[in-house]
N, C-alpha and C positions, 0 to 999 in steps of 0.2 A: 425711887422704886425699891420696892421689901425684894431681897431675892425667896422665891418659897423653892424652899428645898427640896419638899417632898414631892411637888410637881417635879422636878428637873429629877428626882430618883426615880419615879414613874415614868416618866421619859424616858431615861436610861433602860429600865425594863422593855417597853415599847420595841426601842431600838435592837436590844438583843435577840427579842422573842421575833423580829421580823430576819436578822441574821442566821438563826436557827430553825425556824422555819423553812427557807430557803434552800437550806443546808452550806450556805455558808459559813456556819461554826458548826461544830457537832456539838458543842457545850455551851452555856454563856451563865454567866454569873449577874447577880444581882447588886445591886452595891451593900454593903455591908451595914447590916442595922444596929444598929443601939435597941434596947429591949422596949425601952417608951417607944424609937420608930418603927420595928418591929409591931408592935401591936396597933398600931395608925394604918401602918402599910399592908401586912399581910394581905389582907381579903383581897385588895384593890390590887397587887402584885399576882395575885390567883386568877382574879377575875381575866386578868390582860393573857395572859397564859393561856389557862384552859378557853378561855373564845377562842385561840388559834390552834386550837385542839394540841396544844404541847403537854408536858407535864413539869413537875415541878416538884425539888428534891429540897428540901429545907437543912442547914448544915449551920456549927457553931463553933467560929475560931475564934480565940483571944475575946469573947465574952461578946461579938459581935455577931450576928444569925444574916446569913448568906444563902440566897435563894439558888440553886444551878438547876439552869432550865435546861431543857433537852426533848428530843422527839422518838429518839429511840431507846429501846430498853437496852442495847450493848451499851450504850452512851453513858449512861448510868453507872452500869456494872463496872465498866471501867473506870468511875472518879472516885466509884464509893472504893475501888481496892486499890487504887493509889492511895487514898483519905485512911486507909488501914495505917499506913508508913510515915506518911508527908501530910502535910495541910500548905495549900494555895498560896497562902500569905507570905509563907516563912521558904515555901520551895518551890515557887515560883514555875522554873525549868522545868519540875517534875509533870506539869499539867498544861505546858504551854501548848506541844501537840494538841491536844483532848479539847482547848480551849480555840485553839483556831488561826493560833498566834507565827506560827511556821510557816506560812503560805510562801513569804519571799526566800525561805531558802529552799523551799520545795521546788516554785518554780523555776528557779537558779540550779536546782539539780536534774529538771525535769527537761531545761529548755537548754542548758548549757547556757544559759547569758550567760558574758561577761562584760562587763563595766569598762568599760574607755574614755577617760578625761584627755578633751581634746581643747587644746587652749585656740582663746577664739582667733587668734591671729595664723596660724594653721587651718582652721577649717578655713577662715577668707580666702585664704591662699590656694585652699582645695578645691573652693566653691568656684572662685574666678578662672581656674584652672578649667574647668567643666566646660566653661562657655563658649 
């Protein structure tokens, strides 16, 4: 079996543009084209987009064109003035918020979890305790 790429990157769009929609990211990225797949992909990257009434901001790091989807116009505002300083690739951190990437410390600061490794011969011990 051929793996086809450009399927599996349309895919990848697919999947974000239903995250983003959702509002489970505020931002999502596109995977990164080469200019030959870049001009394969565009239309068919647009087309998946705008049917989910999203939009789509076209962006070029390290000679690669990256699509960042988005549904709001703050959402935008805010990667194009990060993108003034930083770029995605190279500062990562700077976008990870924007991108959607923070949830678990969010909710770690939102819910107070904390994380307890409990070796399983203690919890038997807890559990048969119980009965």
């Amino acid at each position: 079996m051929k793996f086809d790429k450009y399927s599996y990157y349309l895919g990848m769009t697919f999947a974000f543009v239903e995250c983003v929609s959702n509002d489970a990211k505020e931002v999502a990225l596109t995977h990164p084209l080469s200019n030959e797949e870049f001009k394969v992909l565009k239309e068919y990257n647009e087309k998946i987009v705008f049917e989910n009434q999203l939009h789509l901001y076209w962006d070029t790091i390290h000679n690669k064109t990256i699509g960042v989807i988005y549904k709001y116009e703050e959402s935008i505002i805010k990667y194009v003035a990060l993108r003034k300083h930083f770029n995605v690739i190279d500062n990562f951190d700077k976008f990870k918020d924007l991108l959607g990437y923070n949830i678990v410390s969010k909710m770690n600061e939102y819910t107070k979890i904390e994380t307890n490794i409990i070796q399983s011969e203690d919890w038997l011990l807890a559990h048969n305790n119980q009965q």
